[in-house]
NULUM-191290 format. One record per atom (N, C-alpha, C): residue number from 0; atom name; x, y, z; chain. Coordinates in Angstrom, 1 decimal. Layout:
[site NUM,'CA',[X,Y,Z],'A'] ...
***
This chain:
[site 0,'N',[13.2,-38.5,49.9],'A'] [site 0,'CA',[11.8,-38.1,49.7],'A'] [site 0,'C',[11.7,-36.6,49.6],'A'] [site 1,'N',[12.5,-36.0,50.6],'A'] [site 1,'CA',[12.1,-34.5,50.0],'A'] [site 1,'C',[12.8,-33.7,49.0],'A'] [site 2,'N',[13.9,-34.6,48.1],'A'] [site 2,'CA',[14.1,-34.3,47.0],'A'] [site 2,'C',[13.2,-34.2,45.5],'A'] [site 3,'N',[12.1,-35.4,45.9],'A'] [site 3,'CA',[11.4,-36.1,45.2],'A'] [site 3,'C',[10.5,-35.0,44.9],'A'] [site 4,'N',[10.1,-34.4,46.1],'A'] [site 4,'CA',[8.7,-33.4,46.6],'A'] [site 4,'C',[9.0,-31.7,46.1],'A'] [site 5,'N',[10.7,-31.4,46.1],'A'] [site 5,'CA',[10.6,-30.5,45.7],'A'] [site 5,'C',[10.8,-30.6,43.8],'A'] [site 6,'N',[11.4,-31.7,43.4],'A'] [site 6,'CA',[11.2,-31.8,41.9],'A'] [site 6,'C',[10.0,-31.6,41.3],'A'] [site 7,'N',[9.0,-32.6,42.1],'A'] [site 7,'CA',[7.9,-32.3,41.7],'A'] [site 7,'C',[7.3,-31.0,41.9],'A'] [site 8,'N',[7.2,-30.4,43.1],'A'] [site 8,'CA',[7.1,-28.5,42.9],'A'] [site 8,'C',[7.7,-27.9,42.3],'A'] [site 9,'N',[8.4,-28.3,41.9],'A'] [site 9,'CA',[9.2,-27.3,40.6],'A'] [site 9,'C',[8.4,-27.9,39.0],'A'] [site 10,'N',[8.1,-28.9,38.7],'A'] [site 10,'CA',[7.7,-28.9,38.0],'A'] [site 10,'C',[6.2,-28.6,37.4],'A'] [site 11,'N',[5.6,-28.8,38.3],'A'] [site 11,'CA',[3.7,-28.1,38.7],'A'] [site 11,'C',[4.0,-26.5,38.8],'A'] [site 12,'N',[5.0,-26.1,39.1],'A'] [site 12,'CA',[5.5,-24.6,38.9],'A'] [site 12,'C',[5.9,-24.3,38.1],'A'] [site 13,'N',[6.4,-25.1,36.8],'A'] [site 13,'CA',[6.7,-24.6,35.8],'A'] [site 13,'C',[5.8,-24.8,34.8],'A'] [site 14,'N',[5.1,-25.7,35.0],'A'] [site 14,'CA',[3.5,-26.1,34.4],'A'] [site 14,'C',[2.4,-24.8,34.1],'A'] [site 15,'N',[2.5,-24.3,35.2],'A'] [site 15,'CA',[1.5,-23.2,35.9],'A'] [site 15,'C',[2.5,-21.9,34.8],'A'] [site 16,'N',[3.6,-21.7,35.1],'A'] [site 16,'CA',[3.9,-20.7,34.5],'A'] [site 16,'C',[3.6,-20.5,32.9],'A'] [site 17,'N',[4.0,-21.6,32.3],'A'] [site 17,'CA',[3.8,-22.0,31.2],'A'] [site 17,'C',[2.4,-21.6,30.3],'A'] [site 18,'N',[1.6,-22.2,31.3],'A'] [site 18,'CA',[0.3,-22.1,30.6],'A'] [site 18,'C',[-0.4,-20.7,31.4],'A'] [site 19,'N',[0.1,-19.7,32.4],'A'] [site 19,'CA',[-0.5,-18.8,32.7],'A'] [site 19,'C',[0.4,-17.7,31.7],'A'] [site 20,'N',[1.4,-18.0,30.8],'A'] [site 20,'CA',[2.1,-16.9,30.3],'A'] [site 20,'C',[1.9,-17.6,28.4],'A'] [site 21,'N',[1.2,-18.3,28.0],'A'] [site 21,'CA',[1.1,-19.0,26.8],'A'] [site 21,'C',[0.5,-18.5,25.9],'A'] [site 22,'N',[0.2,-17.1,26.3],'A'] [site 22,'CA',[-0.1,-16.4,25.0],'A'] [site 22,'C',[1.0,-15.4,25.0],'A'] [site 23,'N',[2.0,-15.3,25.7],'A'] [site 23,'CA',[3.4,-14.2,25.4],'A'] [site 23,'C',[4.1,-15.5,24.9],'A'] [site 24,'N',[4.3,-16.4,25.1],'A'] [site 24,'CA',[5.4,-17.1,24.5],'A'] [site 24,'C',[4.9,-17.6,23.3],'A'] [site 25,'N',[3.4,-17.2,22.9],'A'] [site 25,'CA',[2.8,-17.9,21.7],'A'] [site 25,'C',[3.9,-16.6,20.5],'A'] [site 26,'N',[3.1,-15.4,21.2],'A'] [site 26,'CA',[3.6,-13.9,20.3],'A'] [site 26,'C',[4.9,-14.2,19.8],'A'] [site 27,'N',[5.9,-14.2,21.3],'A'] [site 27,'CA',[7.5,-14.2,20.7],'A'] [site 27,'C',[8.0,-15.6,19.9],'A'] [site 28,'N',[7.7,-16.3,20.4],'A'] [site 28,'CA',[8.2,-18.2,19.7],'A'] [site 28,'C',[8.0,-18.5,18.5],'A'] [site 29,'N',[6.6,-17.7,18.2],'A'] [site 29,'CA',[5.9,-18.7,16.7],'A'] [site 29,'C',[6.2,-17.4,15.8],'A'] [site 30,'N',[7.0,-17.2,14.3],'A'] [site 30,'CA',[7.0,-16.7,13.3],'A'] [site 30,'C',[5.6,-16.1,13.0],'A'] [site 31,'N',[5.9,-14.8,12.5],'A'] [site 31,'CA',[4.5,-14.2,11.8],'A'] [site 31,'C',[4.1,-15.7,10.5],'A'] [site 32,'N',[2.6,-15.2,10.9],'A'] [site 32,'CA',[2.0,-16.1,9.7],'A'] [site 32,'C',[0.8,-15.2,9.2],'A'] [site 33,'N',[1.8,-14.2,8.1],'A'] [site 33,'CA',[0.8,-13.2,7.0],'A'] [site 33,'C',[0.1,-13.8,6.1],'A'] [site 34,'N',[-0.9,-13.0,5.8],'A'] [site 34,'CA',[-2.1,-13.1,4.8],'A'] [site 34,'C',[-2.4,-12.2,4.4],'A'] [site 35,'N',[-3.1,-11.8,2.9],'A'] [site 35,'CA',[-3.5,-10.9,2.3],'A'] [site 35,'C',[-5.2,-11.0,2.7],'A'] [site 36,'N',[-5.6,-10.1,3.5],'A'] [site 36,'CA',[-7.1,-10.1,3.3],'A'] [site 36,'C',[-8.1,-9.9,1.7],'A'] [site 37,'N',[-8.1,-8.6,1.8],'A'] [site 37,'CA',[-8.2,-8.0,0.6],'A'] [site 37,'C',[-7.3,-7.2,-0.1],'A'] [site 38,'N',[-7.6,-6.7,-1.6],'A'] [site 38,'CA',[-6.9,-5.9,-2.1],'A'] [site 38,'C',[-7.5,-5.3,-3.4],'A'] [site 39,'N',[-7.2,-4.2,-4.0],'A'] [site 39,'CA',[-7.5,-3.6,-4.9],'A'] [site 39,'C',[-6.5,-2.4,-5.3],'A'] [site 40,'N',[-6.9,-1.9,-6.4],'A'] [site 40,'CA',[-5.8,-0.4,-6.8],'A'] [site 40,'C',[-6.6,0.4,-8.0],'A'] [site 41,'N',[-6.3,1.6,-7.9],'A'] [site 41,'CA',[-6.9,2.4,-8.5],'A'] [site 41,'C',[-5.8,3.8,-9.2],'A'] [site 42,'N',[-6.7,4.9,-9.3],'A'] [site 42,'CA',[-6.2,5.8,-9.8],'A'] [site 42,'C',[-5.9,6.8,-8.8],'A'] [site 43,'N',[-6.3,7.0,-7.7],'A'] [site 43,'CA',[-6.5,7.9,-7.3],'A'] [site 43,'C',[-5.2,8.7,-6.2],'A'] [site 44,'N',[-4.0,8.2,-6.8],'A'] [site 44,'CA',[-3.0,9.2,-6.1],'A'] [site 44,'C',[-2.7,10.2,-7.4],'A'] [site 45,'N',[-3.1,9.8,-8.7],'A'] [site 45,'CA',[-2.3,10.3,-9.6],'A'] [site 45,'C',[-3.5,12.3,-9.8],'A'] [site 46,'N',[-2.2,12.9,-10.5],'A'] [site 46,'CA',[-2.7,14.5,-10.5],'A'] [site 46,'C',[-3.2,14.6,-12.1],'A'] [site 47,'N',[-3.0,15.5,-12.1],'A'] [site 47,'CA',[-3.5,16.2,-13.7],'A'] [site 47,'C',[-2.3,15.7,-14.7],'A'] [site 48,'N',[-0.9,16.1,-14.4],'A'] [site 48,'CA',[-0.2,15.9,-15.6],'A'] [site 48,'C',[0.6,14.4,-14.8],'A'] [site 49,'N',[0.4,13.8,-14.0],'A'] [site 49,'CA',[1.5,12.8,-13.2],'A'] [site 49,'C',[0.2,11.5,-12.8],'A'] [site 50,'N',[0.1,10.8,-13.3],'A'] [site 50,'CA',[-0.5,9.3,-13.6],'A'] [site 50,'C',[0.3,8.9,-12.7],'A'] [site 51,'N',[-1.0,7.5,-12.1],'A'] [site 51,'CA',[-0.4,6.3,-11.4],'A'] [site 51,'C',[-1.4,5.7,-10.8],'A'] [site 52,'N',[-0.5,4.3,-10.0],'A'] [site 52,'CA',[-1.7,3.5,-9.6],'A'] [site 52,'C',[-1.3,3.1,-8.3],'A'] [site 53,'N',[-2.4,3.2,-7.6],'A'] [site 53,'CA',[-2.0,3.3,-6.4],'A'] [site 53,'C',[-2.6,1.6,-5.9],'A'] [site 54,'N',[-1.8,0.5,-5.3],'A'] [site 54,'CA',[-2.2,-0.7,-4.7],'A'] [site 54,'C',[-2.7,-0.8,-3.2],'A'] [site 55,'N',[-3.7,-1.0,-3.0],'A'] [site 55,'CA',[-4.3,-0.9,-1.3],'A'] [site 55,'C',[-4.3,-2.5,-0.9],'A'] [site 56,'N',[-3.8,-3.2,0.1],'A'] [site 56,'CA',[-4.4,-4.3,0.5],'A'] [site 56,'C',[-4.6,-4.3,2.1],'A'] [site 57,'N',[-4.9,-5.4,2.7],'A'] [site 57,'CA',[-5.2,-5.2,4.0],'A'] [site 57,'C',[-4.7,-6.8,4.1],'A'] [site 58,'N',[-3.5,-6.6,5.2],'A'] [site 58,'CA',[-3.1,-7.8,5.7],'A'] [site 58,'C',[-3.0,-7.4,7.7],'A'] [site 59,'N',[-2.9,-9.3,6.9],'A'] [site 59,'CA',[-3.6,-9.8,8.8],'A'] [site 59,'C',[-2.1,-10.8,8.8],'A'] [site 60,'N',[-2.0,-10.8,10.4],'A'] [site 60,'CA',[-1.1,-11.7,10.8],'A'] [site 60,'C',[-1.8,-12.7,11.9],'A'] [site 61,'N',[-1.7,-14.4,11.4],'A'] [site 61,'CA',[-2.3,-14.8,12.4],'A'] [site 61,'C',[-1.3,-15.4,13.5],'A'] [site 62,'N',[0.0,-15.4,13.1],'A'] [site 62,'CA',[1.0,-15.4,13.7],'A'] [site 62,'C',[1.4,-15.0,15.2],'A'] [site 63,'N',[2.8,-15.2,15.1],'A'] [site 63,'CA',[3.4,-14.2,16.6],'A'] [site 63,'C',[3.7,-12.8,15.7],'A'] [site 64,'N',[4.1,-11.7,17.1],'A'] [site 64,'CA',[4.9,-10.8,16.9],'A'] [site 64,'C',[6.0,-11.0,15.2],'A'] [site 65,'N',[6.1,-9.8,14.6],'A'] [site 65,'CA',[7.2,-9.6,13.6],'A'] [site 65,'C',[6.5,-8.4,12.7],'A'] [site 66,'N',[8.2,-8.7,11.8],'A'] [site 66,'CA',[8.1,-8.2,10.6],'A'] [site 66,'C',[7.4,-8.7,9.9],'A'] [site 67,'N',[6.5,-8.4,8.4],'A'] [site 67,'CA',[6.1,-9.2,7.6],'A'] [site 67,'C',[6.8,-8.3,6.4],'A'] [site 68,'N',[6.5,-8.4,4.8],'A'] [site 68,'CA',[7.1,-7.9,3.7],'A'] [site 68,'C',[5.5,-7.8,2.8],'A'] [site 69,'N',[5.5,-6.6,2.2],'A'] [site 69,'CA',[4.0,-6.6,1.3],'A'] [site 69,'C',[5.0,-6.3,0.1],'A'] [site 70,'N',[4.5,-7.0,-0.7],'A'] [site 70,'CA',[5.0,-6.8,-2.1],'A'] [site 70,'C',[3.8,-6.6,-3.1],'A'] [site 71,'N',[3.8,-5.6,-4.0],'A'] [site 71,'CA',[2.9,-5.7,-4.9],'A'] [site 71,'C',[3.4,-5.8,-6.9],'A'] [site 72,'N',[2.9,-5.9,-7.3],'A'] [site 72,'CA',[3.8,-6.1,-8.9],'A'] [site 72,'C',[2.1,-5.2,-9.7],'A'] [site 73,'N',[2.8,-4.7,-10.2],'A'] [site 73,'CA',[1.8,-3.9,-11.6],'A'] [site 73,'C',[2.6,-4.1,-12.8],'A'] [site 74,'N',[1.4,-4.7,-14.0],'A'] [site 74,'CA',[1.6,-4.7,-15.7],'A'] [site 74,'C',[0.9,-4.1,-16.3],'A'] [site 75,'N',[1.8,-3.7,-17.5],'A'] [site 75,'CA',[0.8,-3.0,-18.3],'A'] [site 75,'C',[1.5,-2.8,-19.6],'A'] [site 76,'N',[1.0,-3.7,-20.4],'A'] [site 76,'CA',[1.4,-4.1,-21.9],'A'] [site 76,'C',[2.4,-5.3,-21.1],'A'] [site 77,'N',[3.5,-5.2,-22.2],'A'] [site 77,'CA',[4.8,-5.5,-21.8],'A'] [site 77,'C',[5.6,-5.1,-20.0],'A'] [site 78,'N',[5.5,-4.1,-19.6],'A'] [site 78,'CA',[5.7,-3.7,-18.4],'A'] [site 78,'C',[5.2,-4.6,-17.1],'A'] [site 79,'N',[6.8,-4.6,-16.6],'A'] [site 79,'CA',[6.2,-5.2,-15.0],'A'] [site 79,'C',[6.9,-4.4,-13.7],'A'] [site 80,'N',[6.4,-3.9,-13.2],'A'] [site 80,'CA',[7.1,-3.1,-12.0],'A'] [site 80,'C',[6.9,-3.7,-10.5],'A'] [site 81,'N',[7.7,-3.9,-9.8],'A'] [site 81,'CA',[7.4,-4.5,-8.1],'A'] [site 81,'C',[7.7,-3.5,-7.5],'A'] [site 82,'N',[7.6,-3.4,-6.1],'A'] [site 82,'CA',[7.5,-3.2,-5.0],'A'] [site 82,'C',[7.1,-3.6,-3.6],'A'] [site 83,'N',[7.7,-3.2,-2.7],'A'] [site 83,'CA',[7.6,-4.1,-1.2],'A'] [site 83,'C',[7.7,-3.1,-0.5],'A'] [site 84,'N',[6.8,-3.0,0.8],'A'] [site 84,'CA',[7.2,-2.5,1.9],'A'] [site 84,'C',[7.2,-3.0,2.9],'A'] [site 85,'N',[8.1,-2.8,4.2],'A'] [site 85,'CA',[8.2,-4.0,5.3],'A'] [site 85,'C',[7.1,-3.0,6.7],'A'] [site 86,'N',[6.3,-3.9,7.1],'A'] [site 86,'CA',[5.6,-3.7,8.1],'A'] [site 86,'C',[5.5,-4.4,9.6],'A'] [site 87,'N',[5.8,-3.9,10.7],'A'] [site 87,'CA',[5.3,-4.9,11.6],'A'] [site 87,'C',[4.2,-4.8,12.2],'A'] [site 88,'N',[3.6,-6.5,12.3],'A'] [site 88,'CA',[2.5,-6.7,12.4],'A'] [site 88,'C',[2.3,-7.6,14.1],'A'] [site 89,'N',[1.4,-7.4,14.8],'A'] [site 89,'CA',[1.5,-7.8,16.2],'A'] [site 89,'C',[0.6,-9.2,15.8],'A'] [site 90,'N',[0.6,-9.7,16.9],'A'] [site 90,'CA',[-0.3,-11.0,16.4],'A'] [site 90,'C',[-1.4,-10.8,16.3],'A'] [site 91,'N',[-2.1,-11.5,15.6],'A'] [site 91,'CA',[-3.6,-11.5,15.3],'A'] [site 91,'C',[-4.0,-9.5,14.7],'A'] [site 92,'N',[-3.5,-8.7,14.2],'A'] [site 92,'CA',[-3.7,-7.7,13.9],'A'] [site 92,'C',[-3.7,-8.0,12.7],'A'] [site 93,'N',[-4.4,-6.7,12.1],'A'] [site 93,'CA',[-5.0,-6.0,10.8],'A'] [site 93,'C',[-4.4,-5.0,10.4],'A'] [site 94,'N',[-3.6,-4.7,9.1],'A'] [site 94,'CA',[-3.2,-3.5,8.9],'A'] [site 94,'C',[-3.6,-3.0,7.4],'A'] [site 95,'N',[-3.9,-2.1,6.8],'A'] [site 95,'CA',[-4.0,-1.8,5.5],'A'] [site 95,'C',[-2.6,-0.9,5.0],'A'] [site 96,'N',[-2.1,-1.3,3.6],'A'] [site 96,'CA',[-1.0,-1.1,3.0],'A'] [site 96,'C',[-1.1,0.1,1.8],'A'] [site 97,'N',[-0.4,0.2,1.3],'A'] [site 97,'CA',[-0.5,0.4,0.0],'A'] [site 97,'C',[0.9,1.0,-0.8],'A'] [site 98,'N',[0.6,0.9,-1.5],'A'] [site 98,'CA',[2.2,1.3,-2.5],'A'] [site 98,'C',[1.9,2.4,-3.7],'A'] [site 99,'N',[2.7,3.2,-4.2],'A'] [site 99,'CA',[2.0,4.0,-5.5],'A'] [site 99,'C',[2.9,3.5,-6.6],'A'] [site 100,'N',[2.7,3.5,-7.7],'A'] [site 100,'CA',[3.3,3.1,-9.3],'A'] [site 100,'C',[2.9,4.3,-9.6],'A'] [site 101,'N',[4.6,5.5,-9.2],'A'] [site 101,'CA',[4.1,6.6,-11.0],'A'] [site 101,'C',[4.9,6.0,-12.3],'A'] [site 102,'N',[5.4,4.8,-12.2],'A'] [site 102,'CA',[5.7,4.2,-13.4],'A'] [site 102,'C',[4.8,4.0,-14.8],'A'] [site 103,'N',[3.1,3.9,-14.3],'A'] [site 103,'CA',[2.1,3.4,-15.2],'A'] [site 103,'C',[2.2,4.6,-16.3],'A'] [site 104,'N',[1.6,4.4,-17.4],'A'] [site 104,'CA',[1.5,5.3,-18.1],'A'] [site 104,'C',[-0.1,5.7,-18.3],'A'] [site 105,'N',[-0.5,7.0,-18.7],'A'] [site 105,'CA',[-1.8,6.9,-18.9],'A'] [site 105,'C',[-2.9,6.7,-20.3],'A'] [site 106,'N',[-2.3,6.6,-21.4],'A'] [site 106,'CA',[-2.6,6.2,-22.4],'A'] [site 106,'C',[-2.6,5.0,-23.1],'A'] [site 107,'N',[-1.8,4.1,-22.0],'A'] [site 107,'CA',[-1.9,3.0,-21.9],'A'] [site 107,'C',[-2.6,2.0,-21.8],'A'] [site 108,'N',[-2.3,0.5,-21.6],'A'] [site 108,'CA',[-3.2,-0.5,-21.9],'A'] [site 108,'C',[-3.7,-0.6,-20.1],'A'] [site 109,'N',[-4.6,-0.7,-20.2],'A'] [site 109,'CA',[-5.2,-0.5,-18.1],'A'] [site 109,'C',[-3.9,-1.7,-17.5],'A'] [site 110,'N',[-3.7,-1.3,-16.2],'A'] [site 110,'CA',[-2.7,-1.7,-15.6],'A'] [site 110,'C',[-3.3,-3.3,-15.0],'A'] [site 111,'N',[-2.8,-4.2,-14.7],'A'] [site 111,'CA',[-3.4,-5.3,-13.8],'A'] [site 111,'C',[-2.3,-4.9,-12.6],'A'] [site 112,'N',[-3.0,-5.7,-11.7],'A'] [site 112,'CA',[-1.8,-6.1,-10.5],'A'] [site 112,'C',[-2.4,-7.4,-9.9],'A'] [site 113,'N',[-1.6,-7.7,-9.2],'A'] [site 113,'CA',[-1.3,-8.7,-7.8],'A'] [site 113,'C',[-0.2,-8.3,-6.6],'A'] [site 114,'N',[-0.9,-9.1,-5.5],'A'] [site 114,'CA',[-0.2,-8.6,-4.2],'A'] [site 114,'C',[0.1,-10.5,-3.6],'A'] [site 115,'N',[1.4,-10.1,-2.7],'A'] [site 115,'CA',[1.2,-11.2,-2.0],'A'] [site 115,'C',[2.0,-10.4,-0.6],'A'] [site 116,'N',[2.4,-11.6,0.4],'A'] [site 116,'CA',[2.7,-11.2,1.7],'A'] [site 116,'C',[3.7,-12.4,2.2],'A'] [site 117,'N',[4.4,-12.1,2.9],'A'] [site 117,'CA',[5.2,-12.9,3.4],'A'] [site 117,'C',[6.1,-12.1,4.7],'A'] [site 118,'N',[6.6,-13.5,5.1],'A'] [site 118,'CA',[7.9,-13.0,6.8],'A'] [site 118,'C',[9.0,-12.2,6.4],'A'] [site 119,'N',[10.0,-11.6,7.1],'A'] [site 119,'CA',[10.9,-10.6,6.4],'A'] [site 119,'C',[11.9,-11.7,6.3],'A'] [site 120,'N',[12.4,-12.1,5.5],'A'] [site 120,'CA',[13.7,-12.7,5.3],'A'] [site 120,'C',[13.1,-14.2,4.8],'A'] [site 121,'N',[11.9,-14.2,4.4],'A'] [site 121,'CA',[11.4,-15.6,3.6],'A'] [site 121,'C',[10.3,-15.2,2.1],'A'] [site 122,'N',[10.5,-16.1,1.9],'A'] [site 122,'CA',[9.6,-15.8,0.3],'A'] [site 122,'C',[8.9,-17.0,0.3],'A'] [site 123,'N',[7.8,-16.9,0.5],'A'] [site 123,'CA',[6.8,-18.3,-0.1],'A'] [site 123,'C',[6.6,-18.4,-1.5],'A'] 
***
């Protein structure tokens, strides 16, 4: 019987711990799960003789703790250029990004882009 009694205190003690520490094992356990909030790009890193385009987005992790990867891609005509930078993001935080393209040219056809987000060592 008092084997019985202390299994069961151990277990109602590990119960208790579990759910009084269940948002640190949420952080470390569960993989970042990135998102792109917003995003846009403009002109405005480029100088007088040196063009480019600069990509801003704002990503959220609703995740645990990690790394995430921002990647952005710029075209223009024919031209495709990428880029990525790796950030870490805490859970449930907000960060704004951005990348510059002096690749673009300025007499050129206006640049489009797209952005996406992902875990460091995965690609959706």
């Amino acid at each position: 019987m008092n084997k019985k009694l202390i299994i069961k205190g151990l277990i109602v003690f590990g119960l208790i711990l579990v759910v009084a520490n269940y948002q640190k094992l949420y952080k470390t356990i569960v993989p970042p799960i990135p998102e792109v909030v917003s995003s846009y790009a403009d002109g405005t890193s480029s100088s007088l003789f040196n063009y480019s385009t600069k990509v801003f987005a704002e990503v959220r992790n609703i995740g645990g703790d990690g790394y995430v990867v921002f990647e952005a891609k710029v075209f223009q005509g024919r031209h495709e250029w990428t880029k990525t930078k790796s950030i870490y993001l805490k859970s449930y935080d907000t960060k704004k990004v951005s990348l510059i393209f002096d690749e673009v040219e300025l007499l050129a056809v206006d640049p489009s882009y797209n952005t996406k987000v992902y875990t460091l060592g995965g690609r959706d």
